[in-house]
N, C-alpha and C positions, 0 to 999 in steps of 0.2 A: 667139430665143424664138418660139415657134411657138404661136401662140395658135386654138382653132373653137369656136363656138356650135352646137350642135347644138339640136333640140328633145327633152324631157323623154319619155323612154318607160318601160315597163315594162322595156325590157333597160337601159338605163342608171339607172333608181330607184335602186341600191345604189350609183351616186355621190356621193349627197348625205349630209350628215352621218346616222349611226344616229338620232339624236335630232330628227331633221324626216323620218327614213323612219318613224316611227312616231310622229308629232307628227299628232293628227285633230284638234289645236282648232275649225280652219275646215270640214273636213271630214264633221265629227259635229254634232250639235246636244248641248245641255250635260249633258241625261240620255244619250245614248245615247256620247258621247266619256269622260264619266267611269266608263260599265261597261264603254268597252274598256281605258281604262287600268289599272282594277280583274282585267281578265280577263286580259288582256298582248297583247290580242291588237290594239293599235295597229299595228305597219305589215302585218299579214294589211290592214286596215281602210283604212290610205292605198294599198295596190296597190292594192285592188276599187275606191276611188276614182279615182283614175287611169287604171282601166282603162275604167270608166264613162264619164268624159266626153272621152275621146280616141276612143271608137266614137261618140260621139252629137254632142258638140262639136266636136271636132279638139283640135289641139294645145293645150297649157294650160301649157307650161312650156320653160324653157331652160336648159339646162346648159353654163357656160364653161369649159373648159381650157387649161392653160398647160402645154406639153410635155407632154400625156396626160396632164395632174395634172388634177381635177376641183376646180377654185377658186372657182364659185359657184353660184350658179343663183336663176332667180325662179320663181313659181309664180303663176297666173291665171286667173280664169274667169266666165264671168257669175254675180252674184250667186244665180240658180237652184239653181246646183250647192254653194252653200257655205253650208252649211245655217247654219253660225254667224251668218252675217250680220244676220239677222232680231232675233236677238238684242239687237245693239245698238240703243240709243235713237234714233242717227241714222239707220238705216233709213228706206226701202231706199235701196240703189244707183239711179242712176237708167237710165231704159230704155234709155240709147244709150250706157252704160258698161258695162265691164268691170272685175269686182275685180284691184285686187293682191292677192294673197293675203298673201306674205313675197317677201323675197329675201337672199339673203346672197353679201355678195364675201371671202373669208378675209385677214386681218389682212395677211398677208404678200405678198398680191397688191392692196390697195389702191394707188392712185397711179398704176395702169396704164391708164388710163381704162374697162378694163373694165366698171364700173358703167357709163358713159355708153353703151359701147357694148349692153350687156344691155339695157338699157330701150329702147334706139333698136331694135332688133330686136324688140322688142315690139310696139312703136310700129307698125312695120311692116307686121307680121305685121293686129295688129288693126284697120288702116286697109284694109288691102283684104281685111278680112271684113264692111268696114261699118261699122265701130266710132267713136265720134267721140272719146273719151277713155277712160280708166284713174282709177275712185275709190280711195279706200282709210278702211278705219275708223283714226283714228291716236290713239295717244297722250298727251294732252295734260303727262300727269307724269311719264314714261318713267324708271323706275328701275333696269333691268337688262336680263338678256336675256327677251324672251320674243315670244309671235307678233305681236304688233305692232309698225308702226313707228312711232317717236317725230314726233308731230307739226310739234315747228318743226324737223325735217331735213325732214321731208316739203316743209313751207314753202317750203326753200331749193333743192329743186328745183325750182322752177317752179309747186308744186299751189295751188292757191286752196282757201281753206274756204268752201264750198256749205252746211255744216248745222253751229252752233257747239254746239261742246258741253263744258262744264268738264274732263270726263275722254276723254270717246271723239269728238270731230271727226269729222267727214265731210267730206274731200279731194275733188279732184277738178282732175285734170291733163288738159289740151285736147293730143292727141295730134300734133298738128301742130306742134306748138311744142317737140318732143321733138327734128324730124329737123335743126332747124339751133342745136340745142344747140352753143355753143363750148365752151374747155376752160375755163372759167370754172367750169363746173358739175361738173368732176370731184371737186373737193375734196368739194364737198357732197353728192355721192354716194356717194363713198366714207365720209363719215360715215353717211349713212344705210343705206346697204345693209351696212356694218360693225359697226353696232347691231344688227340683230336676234338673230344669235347672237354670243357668245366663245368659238369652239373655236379649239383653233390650228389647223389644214386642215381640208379639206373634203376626204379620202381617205378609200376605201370601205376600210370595218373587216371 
């Protein structure tokens, strides 16, 4: 089994599920995300974001494959660029983080540690840009799929809550403590990055 991470580009965008290439919850803010979904013009909406901050920020995202099958990917970027953020009551991110956006690992590639290994590539990437951790708004009552992730998964990777809140928590995972992850933390990755969507693969439609 032949597994690469690559980084998230406009030429590979159409490997992620249809429904997170035109998913702008984080992307929009909640008047102008609900007239794209009105208009249909959601993922026109997530390229020109993507395009934006990979000229002005760099990289913001990673796509895993297993034999040339496209099995996951996360999404990330300073709170600047992810206009939803402000939104929440826990607001903001704080100066020397970076959002998670989402991430998703597909049902049938769970248990490979993939999860662990996506996020340590994160990890990585964001430490020698500067970075000292990775927040996230989470969910505290997680009832299905959607752009959040569920709080006490977040928990169980390692994140500490920084700003409590009944519904929406503000996370906040110390990046260093990512790269000597054991396989202890796979299981509970695979639950969380297995929450955010249920489709069954992650193959471009």
């Amino acid at each position: 089994m032949g597994r690469r991470l690559v980084p998230l580009t406009l030429d590979n965008l159409q490997d992620l599920p249809r429904s997170c290439r035109s998913c702008v919850f984080w992307e929009l803010d909640p008047v102008s995300g609900e007239a794209a979904v009105k208009a249909g013009t959601g993922e026109m909406e997530k390229e020109s974001w993507i395009s934006a901050v990979l000229l002005e920020w760099g990289s913001c995202g990673r796509v895993v494959y297993v034999d040339d099958i496209p099995v996951g990917f996360v999404l990330y970027a300073p709170p600047a660029y992810v206009a939803r953020s402000m939104s929440f009551p826990t607001s903001p991110v704080s100066p020397d983080a970076v959002q998670l956006i989402t991430a998703k690992i597909a049902p049938g590639y769970q248990g490979q540690g993939l999860g662990r290994v996506l996020v340590q590539t994160v990890a990585k990437d964001l430490l020698r840009r500067g970075f000292k951790a990775i927040e996230a708004f989470g969910e505290a009552h997680w009832e299905g799929p959607r752009c959040l992730l569920p709080a006490d998964h977040l928990l169980a990777v390692g994140f500490k809550t920084v700003r409590p809140h009944p519904v929406h928590p503000r996370l906040r995972l110390e990046l260093r403590s990512t790269l000597s992850w054991k396989e202890d933390v796979e299981l509970a990755l695979d639950r969380l990055l297995g929450a955010a969507r249920k489709e069954p693969a992650l193959r471009p439609l």
